[in-house]
N, C-alpha and C positions, 0 to 999 in steps of 0.2 A: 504494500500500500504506500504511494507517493504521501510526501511529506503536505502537500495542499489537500489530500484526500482528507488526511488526521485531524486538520485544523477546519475543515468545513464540520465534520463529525463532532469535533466537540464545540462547534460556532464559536470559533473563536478566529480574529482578523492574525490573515500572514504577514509574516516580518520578510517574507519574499515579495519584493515588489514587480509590476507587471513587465513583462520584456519591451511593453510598449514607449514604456517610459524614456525620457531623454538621462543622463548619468547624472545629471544633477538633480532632477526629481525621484529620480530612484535611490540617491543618499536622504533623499529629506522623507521618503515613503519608510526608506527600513529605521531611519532617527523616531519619527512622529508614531510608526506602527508600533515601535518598540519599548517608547512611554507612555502611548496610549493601555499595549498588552496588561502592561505590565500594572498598571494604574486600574486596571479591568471594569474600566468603563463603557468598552466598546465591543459588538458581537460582530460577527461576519458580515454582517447586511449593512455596518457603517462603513467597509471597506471602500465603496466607492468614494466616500467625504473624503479617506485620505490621501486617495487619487487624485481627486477632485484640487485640494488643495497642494500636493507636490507637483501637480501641473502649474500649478498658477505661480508657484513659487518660482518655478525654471522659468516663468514667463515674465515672472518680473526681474531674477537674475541676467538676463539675457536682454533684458530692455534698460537696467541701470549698467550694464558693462559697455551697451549702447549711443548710452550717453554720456559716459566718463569719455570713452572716444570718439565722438563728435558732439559732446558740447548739447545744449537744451535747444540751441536756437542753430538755423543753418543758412550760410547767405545763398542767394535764390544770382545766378547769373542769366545775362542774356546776349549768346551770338551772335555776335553780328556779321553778317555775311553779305560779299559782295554781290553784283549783279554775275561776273561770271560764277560763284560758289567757292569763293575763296575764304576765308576765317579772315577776318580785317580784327578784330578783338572781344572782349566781352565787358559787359556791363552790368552794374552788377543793379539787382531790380531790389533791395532790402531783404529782407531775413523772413522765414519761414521756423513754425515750432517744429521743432524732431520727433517726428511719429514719435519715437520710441515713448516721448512724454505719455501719451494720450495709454499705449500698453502699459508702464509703470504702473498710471493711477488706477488702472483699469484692474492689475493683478492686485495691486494693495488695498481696491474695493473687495476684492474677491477671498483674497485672505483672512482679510477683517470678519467675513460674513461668515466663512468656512469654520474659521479659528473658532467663531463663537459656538457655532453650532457643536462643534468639537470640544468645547468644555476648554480651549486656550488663552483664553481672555479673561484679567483678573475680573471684571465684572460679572462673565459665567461664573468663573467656579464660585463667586457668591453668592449667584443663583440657585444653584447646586444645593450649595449649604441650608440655606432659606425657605429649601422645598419641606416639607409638612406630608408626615407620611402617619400613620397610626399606629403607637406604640402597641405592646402585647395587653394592655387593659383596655385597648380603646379610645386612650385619649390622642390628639395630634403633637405629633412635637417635630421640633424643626429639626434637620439632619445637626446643625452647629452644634444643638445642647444634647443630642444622641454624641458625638463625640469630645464632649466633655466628659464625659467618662472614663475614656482615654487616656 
């Protein structure tokens, strides 16, 4: 029995991340899969979030390395060409944003949304804590004061 066989069976999410993945989502898939495991907050059916978000991660690593090498802003030129089609020089029309900007913000909206749902964001985990569940008498008590006990 393959090793993803074992881990569907007992629903629990792989620390093998998908071949589809780029090498840098697939270090941030077995990082995140491997403190989520272990943290055991997550079943097999969350595995897509952390696809979901090691995607987005590589998409934003990949658009800030983007921009460390050409800069936020890009100047926009214009050829000018003679009547026979010769290159006489260029001129330059002002500055244009670097896509890359627009991908950045886009993976670190996506991050932001993914991380929460994922329980990554100090905010969740004190959601988490806050949630009200009913102790063995019956009455509700919040996850915080169940680990106060602790």
């Amino acid at each position: 029995m393959s090793n993803t066989n074992k881990n569907v069976k007992k629903n629990e999410i792989s620390t093998i991340p998908p071949k589809y993945l780029g090498e840098t989502a697939k270090e941030m898939y077995r990082t995140l899969a491997k403190y989520l495991k272990n943290d055991g907050k997550l079943d097999k059916i969350d595995e897509n979030l952390v696809v979901l978000y090691a995607s987005a991660y590589e998409m934003y690593r990949n658009a800030y390395d983007d921009i460390l090498d050409h800069g936020i802003s890009q100047e926009i030129f214009h050829t000018v060409i003679s009547p026979k089609g010769e290159v006489i020089g260029e001129d330059s029309m002002g500055f244009k944003r670097n896509p890359a900007t627009l991908i950045l913000s886009d993976s670190l909206a996506k991050l932001s949304k993914i991380g929460s749902e994922l329980g990554l964001s100090p905010k969740s985990r004190a959601d988490i804590m806050n949630l009200k569940f009913p102790d063995y008498v019956g009455n509700l008590k919040k996850v915080s004061q169940s680990m106060n006990v602790f």
